[in-house]
C-alpha positions in Angstrom: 4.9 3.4 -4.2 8.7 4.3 -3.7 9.8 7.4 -5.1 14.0 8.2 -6.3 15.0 10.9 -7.5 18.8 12.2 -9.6 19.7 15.1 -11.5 22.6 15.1 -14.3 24.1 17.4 -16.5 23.5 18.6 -20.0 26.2 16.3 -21.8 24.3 13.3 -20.1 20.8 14.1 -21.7 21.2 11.4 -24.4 22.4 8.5 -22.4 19.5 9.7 -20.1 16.8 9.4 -22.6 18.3 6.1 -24.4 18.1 4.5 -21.4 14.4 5.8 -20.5 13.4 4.7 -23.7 15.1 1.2 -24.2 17.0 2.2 -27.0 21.0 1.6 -28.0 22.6 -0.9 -26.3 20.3 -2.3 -23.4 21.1 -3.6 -20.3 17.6 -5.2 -19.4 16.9 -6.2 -22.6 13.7 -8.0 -21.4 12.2 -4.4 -20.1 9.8 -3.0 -22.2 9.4 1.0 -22.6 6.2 2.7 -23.1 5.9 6.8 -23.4 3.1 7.7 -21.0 3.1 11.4 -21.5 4.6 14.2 -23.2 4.7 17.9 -22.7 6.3 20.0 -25.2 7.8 17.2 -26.8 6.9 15.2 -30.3 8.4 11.7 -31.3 9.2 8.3 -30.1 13.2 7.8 -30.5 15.9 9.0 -28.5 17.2 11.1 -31.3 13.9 12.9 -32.1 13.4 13.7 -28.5 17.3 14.5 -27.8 17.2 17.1 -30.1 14.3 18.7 -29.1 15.3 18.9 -25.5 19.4 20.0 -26.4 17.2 23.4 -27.7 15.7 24.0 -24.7 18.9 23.9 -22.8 20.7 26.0 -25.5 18.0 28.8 -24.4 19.4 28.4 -20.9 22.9 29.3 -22.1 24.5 26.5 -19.6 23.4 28.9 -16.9 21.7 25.9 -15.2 24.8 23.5 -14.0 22.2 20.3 -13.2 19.6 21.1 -16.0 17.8 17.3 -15.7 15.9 16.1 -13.2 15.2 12.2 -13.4 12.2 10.8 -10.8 11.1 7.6 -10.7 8.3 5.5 -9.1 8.6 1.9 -8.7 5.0 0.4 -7.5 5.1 -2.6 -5.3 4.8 -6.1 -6.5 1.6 -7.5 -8.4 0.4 -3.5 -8.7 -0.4 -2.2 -11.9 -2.0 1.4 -13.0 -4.9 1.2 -15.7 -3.7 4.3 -18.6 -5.8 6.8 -16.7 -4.4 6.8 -13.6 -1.3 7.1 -15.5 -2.1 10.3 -16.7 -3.6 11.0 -13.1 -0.1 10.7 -12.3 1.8 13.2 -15.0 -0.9 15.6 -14.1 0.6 15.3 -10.6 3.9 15.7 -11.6 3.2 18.3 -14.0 1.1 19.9 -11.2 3.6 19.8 -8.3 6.8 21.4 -10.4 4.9 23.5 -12.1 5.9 22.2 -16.0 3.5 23.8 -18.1 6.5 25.7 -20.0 9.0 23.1 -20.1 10.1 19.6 -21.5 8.3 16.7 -19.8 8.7 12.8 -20.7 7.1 10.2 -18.3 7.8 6.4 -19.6 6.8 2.5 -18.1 9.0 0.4 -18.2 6.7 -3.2 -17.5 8.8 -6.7 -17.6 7.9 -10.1 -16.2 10.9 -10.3 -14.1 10.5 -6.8 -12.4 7.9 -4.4 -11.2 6.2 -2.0 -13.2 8.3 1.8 -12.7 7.7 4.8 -14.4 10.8 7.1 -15.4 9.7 11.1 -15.7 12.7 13.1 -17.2 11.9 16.9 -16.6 14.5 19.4 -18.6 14.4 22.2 -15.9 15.0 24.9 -18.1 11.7 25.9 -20.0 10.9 26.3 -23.6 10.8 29.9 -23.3 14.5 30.6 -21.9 13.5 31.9 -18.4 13.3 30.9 -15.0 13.8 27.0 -14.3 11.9 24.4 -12.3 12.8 25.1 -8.6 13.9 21.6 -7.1 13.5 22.9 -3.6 12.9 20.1 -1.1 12.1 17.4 -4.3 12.5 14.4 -2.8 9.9 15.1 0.2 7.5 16.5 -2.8 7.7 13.2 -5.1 7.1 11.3 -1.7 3.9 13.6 -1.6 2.9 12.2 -4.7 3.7 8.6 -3.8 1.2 9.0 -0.7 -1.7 10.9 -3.0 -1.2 7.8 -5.6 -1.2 5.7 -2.7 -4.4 7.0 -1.6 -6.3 7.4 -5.0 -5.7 3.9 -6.5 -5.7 1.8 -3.4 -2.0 0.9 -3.8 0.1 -0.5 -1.0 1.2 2.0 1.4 4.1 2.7 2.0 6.3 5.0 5.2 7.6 8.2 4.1 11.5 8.2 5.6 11.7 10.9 7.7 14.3 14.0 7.5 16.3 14.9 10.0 13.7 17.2 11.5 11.3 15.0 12.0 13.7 12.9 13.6 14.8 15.3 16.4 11.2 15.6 16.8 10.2 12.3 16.5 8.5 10.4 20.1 10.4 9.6 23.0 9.3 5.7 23.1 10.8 5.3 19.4 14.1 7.0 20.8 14.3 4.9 23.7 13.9 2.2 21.5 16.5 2.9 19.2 18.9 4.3 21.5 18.4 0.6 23.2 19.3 -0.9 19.8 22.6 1.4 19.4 23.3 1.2 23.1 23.9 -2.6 23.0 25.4 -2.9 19.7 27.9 0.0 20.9 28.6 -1.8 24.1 28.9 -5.0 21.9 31.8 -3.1 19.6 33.9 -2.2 23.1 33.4 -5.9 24.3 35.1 -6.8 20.6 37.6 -4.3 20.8 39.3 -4.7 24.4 41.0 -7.8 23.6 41.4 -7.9 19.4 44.8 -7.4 18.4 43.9 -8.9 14.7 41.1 -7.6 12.4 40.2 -11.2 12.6 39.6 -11.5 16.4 37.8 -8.7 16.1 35.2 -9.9 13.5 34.9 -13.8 15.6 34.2 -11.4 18.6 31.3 -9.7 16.9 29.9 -12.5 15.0 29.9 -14.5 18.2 27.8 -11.7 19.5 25.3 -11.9 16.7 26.4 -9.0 14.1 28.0 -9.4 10.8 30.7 -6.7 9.4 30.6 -5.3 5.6 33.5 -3.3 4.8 32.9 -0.3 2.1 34.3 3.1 2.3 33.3 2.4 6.4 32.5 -0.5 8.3 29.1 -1.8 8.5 27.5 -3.7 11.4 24.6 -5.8 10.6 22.2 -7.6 13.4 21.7 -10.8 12.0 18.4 -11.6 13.8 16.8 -8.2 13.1 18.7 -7.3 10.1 19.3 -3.9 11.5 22.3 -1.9 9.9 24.8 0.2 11.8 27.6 2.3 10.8 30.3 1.8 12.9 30.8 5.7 12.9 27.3 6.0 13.9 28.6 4.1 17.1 31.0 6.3 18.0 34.2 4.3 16.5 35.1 4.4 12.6 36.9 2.0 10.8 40.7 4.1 11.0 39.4 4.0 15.2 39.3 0.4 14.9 42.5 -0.2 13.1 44.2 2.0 15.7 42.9 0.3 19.2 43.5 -3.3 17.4 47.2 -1.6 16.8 47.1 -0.3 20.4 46.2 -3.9 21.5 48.7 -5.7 19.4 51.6 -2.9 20.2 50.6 -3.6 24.2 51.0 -7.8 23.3 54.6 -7.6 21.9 55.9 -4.5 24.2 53.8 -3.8 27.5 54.5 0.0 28.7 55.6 0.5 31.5 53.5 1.5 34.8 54.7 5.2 34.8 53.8 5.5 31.3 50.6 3.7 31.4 50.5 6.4 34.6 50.7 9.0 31.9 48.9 7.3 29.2 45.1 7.3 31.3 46.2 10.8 32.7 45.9 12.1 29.3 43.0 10.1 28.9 41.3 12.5 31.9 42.6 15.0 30.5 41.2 15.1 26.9 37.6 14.1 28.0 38.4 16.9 30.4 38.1 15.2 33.8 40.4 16.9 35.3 41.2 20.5 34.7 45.0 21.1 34.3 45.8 24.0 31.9 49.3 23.0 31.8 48.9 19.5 31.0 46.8 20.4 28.3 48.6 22.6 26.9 51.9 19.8 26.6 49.2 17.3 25.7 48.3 18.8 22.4 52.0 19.7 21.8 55.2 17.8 23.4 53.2 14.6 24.5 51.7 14.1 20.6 55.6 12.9 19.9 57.2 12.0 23.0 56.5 10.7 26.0 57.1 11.8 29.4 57.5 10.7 32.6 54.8 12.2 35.5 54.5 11.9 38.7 51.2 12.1 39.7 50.1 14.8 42.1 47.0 15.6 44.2 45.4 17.0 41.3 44.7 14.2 39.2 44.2 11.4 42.0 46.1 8.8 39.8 47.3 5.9 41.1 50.6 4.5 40.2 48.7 0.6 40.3 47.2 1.1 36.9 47.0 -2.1 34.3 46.5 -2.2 31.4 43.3 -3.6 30.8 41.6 -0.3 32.5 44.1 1.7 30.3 42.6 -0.1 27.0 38.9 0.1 28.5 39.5 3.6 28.9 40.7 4.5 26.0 38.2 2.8 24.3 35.5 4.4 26.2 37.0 8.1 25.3 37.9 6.4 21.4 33.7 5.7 21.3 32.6 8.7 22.9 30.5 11.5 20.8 33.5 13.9 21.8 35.7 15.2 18.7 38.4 12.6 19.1 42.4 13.3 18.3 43.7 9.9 19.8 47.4 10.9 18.5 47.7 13.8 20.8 46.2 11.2 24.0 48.4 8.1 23.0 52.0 9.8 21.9 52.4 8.7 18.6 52.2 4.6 19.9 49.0 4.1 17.5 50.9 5.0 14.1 53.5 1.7 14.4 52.5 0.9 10.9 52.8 4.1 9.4 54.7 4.6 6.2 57.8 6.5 6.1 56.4 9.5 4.5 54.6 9.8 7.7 57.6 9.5 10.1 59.4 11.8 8.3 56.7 14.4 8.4 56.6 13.6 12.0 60.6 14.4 12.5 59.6 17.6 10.9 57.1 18.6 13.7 59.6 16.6 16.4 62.6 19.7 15.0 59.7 22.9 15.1 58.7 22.1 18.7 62.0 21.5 20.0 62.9 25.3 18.5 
């Protein structure tokens, strides 16, 4: 049994319930509703039960700003629950948030296309006006009751996810094995990376390797074998990171730098992932070298040579792009990565270019 969980506000309490009960304007029109359980609460249309819960919250004089609480349990395929251990099931509910004062509606839904779920819409403020249901830690309490239902009716279990506790405390053999799995999908991303200077490249590279990309607000990386999903920020390199090395790499492709500024370019590589110590540098690193670049010669300090290509400048500065360190690539590669930038940009830039030079 999966449990889900979602709170909403008080002007949503009618959509809420029309939609729990199957009622004006479906969208699974072959779903059927069924009320289960009711506490506090008379009536079997939206309207009826609407207006009884819109008094409740009245009571609570909008001091609650996420007064519903929506949980529901989908059961796996082919399970069913006879009507007792439905009940079995409010009286858990009811039980575990403590609902003897307030507004409690559990509902099936059954079709022959879906699984059986059942939809529990709590109103968190009670009848009598006072304190409301505490919500502390829900979702790991509703996958409590997932496991007891689990238990009791001989339903398919099913692996709690774990929080991120768990996970920091979680066996070294299952972090070995996943750090494996993120270790070669991240060295699999720099492989992509070093030579792409076209979003395209980049995606033949990594579908060559055996992962597939979905672009949403990130990037995705899927393992097509294992079906294992990445984000590519998990990795170590978000989608703006990966936009900016394929500029890098197409930038390098049309206009190589030149040895003294690839010289300069891997020395402030060093110097941001703070392999060398050079208070100086840093300090012009953060400020002068974010705009314009300089020439350096370099001295015994930094052990630099002046032979550098720039293959081991890219791999480099992919390496330090990918790394878990708090990355400002701007201030490392002088303004290079920001060739597509919109005027709005290079004009703020001018700006900064005028208050450094005072």
């Amino acid at each position: 049994m999966i449990a889900k969980q979602t709170t909403a506000k008080a002007s949503s309490i009618s959509n809420m319930v029309s939609y729990v009960l199957r009622e004006n304007g479906l969208k699974h029109p072959e779903e059927k509703a069924q009320i289960i359980f009711q506490n506090a609460l008379v009536g079997e249309h939206t309207d009826e039960i609407v207006a009884q819960m819109q008094m409740a919250l009245d009571l609570n004089n909008n001091r609650c700003s996420q007064p519903l609480f929506h949980a529901i349990f989908s059961l796996s395929e082919g399970e069913f629950l006879n009507a007792a251990q439905e009940l079995q099931l409010a009286a858990m509910v009811m039980k575990e948030f403590k609902l003897d004062e307030n507004m409690f509606l559990l509902c099936k839904h059954t079709s022959p296309e879906s699984k059986d779920h059942y939809h529990a819409i709590i109103v968190r403020p009670p009848i009598d006006g006072r304190q409301v249901v505490n919500l502390f830690q829900s979702k790991q309490r509703l996958m409590k009751i997932s496991r007891k239902c689990e238990m009791l009716f001989h339903l398919k279990q099913v692996k709690t996810p774990k929080t991120w506790k768990q996970k920091l405390n979680s066996s070294n053999n299952e972090k070995q094995h996943w750090n494996a799995r993120q270790l070669q999908a991240r060295m699999v991303l720099k492989n992509a990376l070093y030579k792409a200077t076209s979003m395209l490249e980049f995606i033949i590279q990594m579908q060559k390797a055996g992962y597939s990309l979905h672009k949403g607000r990130g990037l995705g990386i899927v393992h097509q074998s294992s079906g294992i999903y990445f984000k590519a920020s998990s990795l170590g390199c978000s989608l703006s990171k990966i936009e900016k090395i394929i500029a890098f790499n197409k930038k390098q492709q049309k206009a190589p730098l030149s040895p003294s500024q690839l010289v300069q370019l891997e020395r402030n590589i060093a110097l941001a992932r703070g392999d060398i110590n050079d208070k100086i540098s840093k300090s012009t690193l953060r400020l002068r070298d974010r705009f314009m670049p300089r020439q350096v010669h370099p001295t015994s300090k930094n052990n630099i040579s002046e032979s550098v290509t720039i293959e081991t400048v890219t791999k480099a500065l992919i390496d330090y792009m990918i790394s878990p360190l708090k990355v400002d690539i701007d201030s490392v590669y002088f303004g290079a990565m920001g060739m597509d930038e919109s005027e709005e940009k290079k004009r703020l830039k001018e700006k900064r270019k005028v208050k450094l030079s005072m």
